[in-house]
DRENSE-829878 format. One record per residue (C-alpha): x, y, z; residue number from 1; residue in one letter. Coordinates in Angstrom, 1 decimal, m for minus. Each point is the difference from the previous one (the first is absolute). Layout:
[pt [X,Y,Z],NUM,'a']
...
//
This chain:
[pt [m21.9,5.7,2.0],1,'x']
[pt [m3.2,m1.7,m1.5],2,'x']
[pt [m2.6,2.6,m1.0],3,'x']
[pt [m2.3,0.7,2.0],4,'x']
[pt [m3.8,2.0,m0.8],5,'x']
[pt [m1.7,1.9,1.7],6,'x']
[pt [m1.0,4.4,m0.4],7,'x']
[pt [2.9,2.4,0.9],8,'x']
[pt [m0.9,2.5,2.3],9,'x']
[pt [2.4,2.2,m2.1],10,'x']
[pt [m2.7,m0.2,m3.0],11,'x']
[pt [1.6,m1.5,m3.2],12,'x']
[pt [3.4,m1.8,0.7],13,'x']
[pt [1.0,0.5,m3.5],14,'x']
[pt [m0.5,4.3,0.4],15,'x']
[pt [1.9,0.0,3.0],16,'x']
[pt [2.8,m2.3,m1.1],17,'x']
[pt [0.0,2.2,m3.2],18,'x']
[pt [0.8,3.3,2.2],19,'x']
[pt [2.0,m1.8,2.1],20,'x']
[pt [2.8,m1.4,m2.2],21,'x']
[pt [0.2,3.5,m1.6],22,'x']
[pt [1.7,1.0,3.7],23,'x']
[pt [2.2,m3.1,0.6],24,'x']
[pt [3.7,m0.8,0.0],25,'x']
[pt [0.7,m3.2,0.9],26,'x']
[pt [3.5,m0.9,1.6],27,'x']
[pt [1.3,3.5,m0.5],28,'x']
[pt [2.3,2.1,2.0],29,'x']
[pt [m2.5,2.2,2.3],30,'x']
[pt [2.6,2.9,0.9],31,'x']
[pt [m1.1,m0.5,3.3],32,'x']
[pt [2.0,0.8,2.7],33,'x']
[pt [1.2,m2.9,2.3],34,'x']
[pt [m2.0,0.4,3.5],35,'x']
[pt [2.6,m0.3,1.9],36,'x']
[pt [1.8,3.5,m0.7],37,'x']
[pt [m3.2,1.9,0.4],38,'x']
[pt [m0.2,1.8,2.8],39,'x']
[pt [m3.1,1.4,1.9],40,'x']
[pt [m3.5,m0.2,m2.4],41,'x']
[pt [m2.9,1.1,1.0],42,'x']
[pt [m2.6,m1.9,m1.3],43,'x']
[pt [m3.2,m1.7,1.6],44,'x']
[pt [m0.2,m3.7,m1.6],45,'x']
[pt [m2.6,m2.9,0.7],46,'x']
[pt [1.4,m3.2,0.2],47,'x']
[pt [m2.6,m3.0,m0.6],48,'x']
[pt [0.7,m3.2,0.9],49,'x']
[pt [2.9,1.6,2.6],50,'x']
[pt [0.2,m3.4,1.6],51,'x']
[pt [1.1,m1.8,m2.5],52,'x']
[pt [3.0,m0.7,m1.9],53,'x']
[pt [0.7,3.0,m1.7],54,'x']
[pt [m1.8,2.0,1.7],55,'x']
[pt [1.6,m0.1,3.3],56,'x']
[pt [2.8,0.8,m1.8],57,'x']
[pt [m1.3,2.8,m1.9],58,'x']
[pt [m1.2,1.5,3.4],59,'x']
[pt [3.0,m0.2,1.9],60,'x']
[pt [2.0,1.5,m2.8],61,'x']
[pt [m2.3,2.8,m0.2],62,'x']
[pt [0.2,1.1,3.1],63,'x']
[pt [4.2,m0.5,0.2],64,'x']
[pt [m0.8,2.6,m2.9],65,'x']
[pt [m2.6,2.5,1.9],66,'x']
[pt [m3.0,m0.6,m2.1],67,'x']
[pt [m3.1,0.2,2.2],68,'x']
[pt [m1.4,m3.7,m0.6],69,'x']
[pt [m3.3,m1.1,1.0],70,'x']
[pt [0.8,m4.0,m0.1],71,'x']
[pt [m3.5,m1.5,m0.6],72,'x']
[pt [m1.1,m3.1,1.5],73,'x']
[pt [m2.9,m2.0,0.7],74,'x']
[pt [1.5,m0.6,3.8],75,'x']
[pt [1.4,3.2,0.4],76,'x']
[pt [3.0,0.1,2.7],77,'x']
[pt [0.9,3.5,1.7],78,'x']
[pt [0.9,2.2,m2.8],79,'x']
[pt [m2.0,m1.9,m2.4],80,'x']
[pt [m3.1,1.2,m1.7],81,'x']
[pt [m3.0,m2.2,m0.8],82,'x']
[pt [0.0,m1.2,m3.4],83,'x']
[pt [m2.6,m3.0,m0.4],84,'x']
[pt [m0.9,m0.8,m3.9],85,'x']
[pt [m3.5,m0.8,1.2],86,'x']
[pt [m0.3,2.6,1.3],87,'x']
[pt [m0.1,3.3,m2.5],88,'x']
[pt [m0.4,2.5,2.7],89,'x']
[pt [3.3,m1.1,1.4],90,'x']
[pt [1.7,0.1,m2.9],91,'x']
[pt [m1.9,3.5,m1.0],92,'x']
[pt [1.5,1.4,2.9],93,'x']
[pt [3.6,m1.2,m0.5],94,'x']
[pt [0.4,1.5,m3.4],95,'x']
[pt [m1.5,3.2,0.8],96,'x']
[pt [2.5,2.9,m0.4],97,'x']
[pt [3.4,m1.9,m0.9],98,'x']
[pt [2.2,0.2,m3.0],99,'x']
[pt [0.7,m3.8,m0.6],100,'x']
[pt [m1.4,m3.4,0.6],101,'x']
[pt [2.0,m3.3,0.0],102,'x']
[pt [m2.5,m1.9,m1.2],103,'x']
[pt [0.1,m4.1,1.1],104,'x']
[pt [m3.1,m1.2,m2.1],105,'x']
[pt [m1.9,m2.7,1.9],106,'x']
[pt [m0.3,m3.7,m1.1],107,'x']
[pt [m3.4,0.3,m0.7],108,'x']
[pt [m2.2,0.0,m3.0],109,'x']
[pt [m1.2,3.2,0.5],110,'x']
[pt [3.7,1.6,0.0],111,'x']
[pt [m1.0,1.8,m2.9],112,'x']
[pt [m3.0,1.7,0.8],113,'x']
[pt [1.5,0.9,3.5],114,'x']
[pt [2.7,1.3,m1.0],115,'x']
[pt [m1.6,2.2,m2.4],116,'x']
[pt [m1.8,0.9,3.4],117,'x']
[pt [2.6,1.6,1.6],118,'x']
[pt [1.8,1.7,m2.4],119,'x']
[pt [m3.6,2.0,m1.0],120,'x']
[pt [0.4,0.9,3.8],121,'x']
[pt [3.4,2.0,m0.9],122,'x']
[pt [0.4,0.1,m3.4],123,'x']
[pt [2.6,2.6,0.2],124,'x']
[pt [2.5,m2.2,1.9],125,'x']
[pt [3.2,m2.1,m1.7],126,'x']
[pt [m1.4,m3.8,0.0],127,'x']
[pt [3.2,m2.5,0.3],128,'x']
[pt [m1.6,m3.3,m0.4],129,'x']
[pt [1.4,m3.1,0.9],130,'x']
[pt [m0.9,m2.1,m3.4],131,'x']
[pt [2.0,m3.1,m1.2],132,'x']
[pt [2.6,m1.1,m2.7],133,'x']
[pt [m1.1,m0.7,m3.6],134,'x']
[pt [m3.8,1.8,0.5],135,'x']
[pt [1.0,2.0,m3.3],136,'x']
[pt [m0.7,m3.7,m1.5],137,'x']
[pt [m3.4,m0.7,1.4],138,'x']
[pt [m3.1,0.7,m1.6],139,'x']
[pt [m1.8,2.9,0.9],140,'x']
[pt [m2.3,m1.8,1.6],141,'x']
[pt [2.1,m1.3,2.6],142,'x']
[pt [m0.1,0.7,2.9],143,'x']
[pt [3.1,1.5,0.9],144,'x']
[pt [m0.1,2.0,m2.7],145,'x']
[pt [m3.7,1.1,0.7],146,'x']
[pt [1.9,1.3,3.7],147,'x']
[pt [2.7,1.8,m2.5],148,'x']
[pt [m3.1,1.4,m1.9],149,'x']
[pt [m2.2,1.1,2.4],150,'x']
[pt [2.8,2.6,1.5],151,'x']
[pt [1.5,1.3,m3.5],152,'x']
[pt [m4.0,0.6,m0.6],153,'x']
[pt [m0.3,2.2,3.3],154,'x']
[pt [3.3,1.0,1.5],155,'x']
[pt [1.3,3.2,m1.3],156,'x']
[pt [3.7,m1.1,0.4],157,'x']
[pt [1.0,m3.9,0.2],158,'x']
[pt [2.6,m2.5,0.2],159,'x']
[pt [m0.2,m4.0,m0.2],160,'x']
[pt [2.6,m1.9,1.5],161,'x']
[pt [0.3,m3.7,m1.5],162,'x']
[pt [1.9,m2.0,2.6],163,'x']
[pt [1.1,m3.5,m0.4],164,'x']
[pt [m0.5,m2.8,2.7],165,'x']
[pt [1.3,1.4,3.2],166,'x']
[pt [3.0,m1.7,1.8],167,'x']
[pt [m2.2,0.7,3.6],168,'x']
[pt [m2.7,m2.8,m1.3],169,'x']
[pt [2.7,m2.2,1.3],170,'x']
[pt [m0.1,1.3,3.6],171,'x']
[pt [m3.8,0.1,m0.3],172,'x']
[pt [m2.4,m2.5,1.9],173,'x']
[pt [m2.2,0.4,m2.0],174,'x']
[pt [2.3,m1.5,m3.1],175,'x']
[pt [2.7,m1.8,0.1],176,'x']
[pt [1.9,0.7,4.0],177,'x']
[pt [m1.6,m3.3,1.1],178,'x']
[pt [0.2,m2.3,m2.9],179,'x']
[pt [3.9,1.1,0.1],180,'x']
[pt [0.9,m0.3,3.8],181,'x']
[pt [m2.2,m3.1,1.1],182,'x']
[pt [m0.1,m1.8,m3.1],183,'x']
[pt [2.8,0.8,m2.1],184,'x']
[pt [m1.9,0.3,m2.8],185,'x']
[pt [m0.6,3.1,m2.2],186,'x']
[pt [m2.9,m0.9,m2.6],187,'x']
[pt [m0.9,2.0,m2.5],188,'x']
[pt [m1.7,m0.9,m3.4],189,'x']
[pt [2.4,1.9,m2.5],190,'x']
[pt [0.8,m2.5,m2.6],191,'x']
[pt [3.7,0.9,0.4],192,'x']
[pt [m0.3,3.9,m1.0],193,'x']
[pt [2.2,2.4,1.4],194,'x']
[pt [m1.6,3.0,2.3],195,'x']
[pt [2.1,3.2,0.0],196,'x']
[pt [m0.7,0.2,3.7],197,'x']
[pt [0.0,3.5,2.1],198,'x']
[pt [0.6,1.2,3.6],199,'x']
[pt [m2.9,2.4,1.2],200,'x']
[pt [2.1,2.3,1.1],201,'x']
[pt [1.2,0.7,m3.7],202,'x']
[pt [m3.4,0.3,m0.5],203,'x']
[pt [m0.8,2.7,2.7],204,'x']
[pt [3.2,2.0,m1.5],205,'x']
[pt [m1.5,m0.2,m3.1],206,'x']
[pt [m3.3,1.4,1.2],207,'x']
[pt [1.3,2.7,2.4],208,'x']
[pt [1.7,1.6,m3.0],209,'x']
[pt [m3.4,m0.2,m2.2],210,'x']
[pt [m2.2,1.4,3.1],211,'x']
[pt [2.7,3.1,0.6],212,'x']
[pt [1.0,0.9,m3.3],213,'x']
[pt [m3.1,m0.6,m1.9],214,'x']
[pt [0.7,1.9,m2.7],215,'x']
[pt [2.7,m1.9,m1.2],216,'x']
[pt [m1.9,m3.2,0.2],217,'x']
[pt [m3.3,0.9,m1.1],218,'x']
[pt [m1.7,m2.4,m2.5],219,'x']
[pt [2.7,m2.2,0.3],220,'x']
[pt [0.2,m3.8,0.5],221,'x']
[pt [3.2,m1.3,1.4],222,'x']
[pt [0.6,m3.8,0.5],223,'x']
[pt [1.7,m0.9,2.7],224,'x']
[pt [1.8,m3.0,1.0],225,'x']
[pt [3.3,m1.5,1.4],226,'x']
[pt [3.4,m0.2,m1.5],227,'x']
[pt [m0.8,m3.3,m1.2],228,'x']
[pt [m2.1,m3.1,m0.9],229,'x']
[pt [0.0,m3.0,1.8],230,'x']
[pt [m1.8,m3.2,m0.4],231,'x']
[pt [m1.8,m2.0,3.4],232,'x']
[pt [2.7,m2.4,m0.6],233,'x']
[pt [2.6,2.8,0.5],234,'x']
[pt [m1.4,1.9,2.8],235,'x']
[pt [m0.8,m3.1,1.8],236,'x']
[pt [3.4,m1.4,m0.7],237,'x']
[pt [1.4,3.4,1.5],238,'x']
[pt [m2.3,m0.4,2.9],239,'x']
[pt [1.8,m3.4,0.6],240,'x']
[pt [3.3,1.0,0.1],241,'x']
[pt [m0.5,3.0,2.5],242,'x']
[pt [m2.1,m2.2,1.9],243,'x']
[pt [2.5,m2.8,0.0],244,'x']
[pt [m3.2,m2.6,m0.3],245,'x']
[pt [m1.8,m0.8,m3.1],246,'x']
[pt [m3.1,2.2,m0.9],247,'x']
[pt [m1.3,m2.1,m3.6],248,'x']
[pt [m1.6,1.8,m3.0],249,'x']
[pt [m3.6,m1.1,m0.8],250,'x']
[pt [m1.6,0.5,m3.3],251,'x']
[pt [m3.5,m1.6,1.3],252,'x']
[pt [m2.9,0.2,m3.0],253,'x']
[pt [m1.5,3.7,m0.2],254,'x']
[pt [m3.6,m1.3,1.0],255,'x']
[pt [1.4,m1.5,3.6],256,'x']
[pt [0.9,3.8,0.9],257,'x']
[pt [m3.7,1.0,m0.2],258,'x']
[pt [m1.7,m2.3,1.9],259,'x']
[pt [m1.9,0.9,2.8],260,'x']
[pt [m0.3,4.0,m1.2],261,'x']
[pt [m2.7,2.2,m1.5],262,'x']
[pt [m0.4,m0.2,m3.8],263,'x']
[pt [0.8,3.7,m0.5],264,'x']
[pt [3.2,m0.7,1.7],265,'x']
[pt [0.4,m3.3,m1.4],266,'x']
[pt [0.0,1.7,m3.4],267,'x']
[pt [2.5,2.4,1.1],268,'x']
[pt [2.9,m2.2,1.3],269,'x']
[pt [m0.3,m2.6,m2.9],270,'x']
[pt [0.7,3.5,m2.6],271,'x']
[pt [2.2,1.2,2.1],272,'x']
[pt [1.7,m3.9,0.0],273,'x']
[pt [m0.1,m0.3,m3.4],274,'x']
[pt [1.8,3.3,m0.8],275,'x']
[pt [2.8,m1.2,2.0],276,'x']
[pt [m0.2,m3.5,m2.6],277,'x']
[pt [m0.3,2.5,m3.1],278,'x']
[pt [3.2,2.2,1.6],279,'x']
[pt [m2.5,2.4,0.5],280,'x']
[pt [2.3,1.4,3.3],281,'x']
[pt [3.6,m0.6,m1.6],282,'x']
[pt [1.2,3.2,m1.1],283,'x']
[pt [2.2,2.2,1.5],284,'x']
[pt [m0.8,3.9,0.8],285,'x']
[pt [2.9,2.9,0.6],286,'x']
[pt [m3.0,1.7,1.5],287,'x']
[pt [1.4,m0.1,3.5],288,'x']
[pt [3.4,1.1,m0.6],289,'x']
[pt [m1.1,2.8,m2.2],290,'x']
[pt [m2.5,1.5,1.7],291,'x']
[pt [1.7,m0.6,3.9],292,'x']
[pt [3.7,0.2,m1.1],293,'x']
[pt [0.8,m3.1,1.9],294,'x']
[pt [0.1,m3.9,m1.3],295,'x']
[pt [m3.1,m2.1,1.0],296,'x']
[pt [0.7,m2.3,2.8],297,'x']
[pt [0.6,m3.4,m1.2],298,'x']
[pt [m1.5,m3.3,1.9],299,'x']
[pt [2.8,m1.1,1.3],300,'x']
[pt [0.3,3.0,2.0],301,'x']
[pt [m3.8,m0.2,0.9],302,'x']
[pt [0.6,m3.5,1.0],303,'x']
[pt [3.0,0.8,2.5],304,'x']
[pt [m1.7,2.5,1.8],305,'x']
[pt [m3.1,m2.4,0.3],306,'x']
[pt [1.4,m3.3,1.0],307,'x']
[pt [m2.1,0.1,2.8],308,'x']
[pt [m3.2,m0.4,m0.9],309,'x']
[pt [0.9,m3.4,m1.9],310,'x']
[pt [1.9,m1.2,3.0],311,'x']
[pt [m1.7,m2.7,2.1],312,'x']
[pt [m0.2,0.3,3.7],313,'x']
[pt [3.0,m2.6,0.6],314,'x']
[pt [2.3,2.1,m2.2],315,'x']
//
């Protein structure tokens, strides 16, 4: 990602990286046991984020598991707990008294310093936090790595997990679902680089073994990602086929997928763009299979069970 300044709340970047390393193994085997021949656990977890990708998964799988989870939320839903970033009393509350936190950092500048926030709340629990691939290669002043920084710096025991894109960005809204169903288009500005793209529920695995069996993931930094990489081109060609109408590939100029956004986030999607162009998201992990015991799921899997939200309304 392109460098970015600004103070760490973690102090100096360089100390904390320096302590950090020391406790990191990189695309290891964890000796983890796969979750799903665990039986009951009794653990109390907060979930952040617990409506979102992986954390919904992480929740659900959780609780198939017996850990006591308080899934936080900023709209809270019966058995839901308030968990509002601007809000530190919320948060405060949340963390009080558990053993781990699945922590989804927010897409905000301050990420750093708020994260650093809650862990001081509970320093004493696990922190499994949802980083990204290839933030072992930023700067230290970064800002992911500031988020990576600010919880080695607090938390007593931690964890980074460093997915790739995630296959549900497809299905999202938000991303790509409606440029694929109503236009047939999927545009993204990658220069023709391969991502090594990953299903969040690989993801959630990954994490429910780090937030139950922490000692066999603590300071560790797992990458995680799919069973392969595959170019727009590709996925949108496999979109076609199991669509049986044409969904093109766009490679539109990085600066036309910023307009109309914030410059902090502006700055963040043309790195993250540009990493994609420099194959920063390529490489493969074993990450999934080693620590879960089972292969990650590959996209044309994800893609069969999701036809539906790509379909149009006369399909």
């Amino acid at each position: 990602m392109r460098r970015r300044s600004g103070r760490s709340s973690s102090g100096s970047p360089g100390r904390t990286r320096d302590r950090s390393e020391a406790r990191i193994t990189v695309l290891r085997r964890s000796g983890g046991r796969p979750p799903e021949r665990w039986e009951h656990v009794s653990r109390t977890v907060l979930v952040t984020g617990a409506r979102g990708k992986t954390g919904v998964e992480v929740t659900s799988r959780l609780r198939r598991l017996g850990a006591d989870v308080r899934a936080g939320s900023s709209r809270p839903a019966a058995g839901m707990v308030r968990f509002d970033w601007d809000d530190p009393a919320s948060w405060r509350d949340a963390v009080a008294g558990v053993d781990a936190v699945f922590l989804v950092r927010p897409d905000i500048p301050a990420a750093p310093e708020l994260a650093a926030g809650l862990v001081e709340a509970n320093p004493d629990a696990h922190v499994v936090l949802l980083s990204e691939q290839g933030a072992e290669a930023m700067a230290p002043e970064a800002w992911a790595r500031r988020v990576e920084d600010a919880v080695a710096a607090r938390a007593s025991s931690w964890t980074w997990l460093r997915p790739s894109w995630f296959h549900q960005v497809l299905t999202d809204p938000r991303f790509y679902r409606d440029a694929v169903r109503d236009d047939g288009v999927l545009s993204v500005p990658s220069g023709g680089g391969a991502i090594a793209w990953v299903d969040a529920r690989d993801i959630a695995d990954v994490a429910v073994a780090a937030l139950l069996a922490p000692d066999d993931h603590d300071g560790r930094a797992h990458t995680i990602t799919g069973p392969e990489a595959l170019t727009v081109t590709a996925v949108a060609a496999e979109l076609s086929a199991r669509l049986g109408r044409p969904v093109r590939a766009d490679d539109p100029p990085p600066e036309t997928a910023v307009q109309g956004v914030d410059p902090w986030t502006a700055d963040i999607l043309d790195d993250l763009h540009q990493r994609i162009r420099d194959g920063g998201f390529a490489d493969l992990s074993p990450a999934v299979k080693e620590i879960t015991g089972h292969a990650p799921i590959p996209m044309g899997d994800f893609m069969a069970a999701h036809l539906d939200h790509w379909k149009r309304a006369a399909e």
